[in-house]
C-alpha positions as CSV (number, residue, x, y, z in Angstrom):
1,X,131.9,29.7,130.3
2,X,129.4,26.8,129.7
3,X,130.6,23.4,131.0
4,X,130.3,19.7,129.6
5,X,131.0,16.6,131.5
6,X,133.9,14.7,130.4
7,X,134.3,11.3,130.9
8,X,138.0,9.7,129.8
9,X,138.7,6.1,130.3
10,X,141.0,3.3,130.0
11,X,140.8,-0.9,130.4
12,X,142.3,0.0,134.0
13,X,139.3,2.3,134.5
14,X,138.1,6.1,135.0
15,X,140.6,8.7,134.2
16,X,138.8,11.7,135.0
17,X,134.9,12.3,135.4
18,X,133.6,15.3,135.7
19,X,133.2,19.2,134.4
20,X,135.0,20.3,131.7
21,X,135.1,23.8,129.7
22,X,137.4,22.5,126.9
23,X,139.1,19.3,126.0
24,X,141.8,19.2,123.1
25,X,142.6,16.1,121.3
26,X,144.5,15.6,118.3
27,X,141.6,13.6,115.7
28,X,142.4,11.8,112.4
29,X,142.5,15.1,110.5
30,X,144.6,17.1,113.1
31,X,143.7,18.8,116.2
32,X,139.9,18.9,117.9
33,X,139.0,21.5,120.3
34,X,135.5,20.8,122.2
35,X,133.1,23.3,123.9
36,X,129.7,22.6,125.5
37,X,127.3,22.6,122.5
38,X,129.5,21.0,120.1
39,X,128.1,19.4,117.4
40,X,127.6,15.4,117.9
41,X,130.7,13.5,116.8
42,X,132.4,10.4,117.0
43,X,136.2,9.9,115.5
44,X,138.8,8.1,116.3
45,X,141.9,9.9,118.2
46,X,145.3,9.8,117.6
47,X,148.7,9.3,120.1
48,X,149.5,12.5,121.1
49,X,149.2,15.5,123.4
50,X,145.7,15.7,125.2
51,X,144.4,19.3,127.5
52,X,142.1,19.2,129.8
53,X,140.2,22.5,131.0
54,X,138.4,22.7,134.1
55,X,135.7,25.1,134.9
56,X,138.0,26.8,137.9
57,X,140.6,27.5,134.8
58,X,143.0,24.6,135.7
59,X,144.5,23.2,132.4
60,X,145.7,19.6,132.8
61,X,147.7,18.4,130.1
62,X,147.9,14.7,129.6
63,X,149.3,12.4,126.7
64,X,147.0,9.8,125.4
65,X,148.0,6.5,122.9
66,X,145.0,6.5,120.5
67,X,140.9,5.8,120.8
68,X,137.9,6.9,120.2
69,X,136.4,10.3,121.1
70,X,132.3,10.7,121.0
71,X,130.7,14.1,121.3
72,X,127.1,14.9,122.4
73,X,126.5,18.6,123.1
74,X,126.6,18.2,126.7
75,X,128.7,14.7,126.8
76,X,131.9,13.7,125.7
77,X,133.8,10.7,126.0
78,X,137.2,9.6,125.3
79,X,138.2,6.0,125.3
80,X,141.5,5.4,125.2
81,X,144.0,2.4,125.6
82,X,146.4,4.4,127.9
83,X,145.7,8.2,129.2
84,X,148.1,9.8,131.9
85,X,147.6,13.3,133.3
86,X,151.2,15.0,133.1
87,X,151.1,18.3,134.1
88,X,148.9,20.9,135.8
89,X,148.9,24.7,134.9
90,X,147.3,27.4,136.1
């Protein structure tokens, strides 16, 4: 599967940078779900449940309290107040 790199961050700093297959995020009009070669895009994000998806099939969920998401086909970047990682599945 074709990878993107991800870039989430908060006013305390980098969350996560790196390869990602997938990230799921909840938009303005209900729930995103981003590939490699998605369409540009900028909207903002709403508080809610957040998935990571690693290229070695690790799915990190995380919750997230709102910000703005911007999409370039190979670039994506979340900005968010507060982000935690909360779980890790297999």
């Amino acid at each position: 599967m074709k990878t993107f790199r991800l870039q989430i961050a908060t006013p305390q700093g980098k969350q996560y940078d790196g390869e990602a297959t997938q990230l799921s995020v909840r938009g303005l009009e209900g729930e995103l779900g981003i590939l490699a070669g998605h369409i540009p895009l900028v909207t903002a994000v709403r508080e809610g449940a957040c998935r990571v998806y690693t290229p070695d099939g690790v799915c990190r969920g995380a919750t997230v309290s709102g910000g703005f998401l911007t999409v370039k086909p190979d670039f994506v970047r979340l900005l968010a107040a507060e982000f935690a990682f909360t779980e890790s599945e297999q």
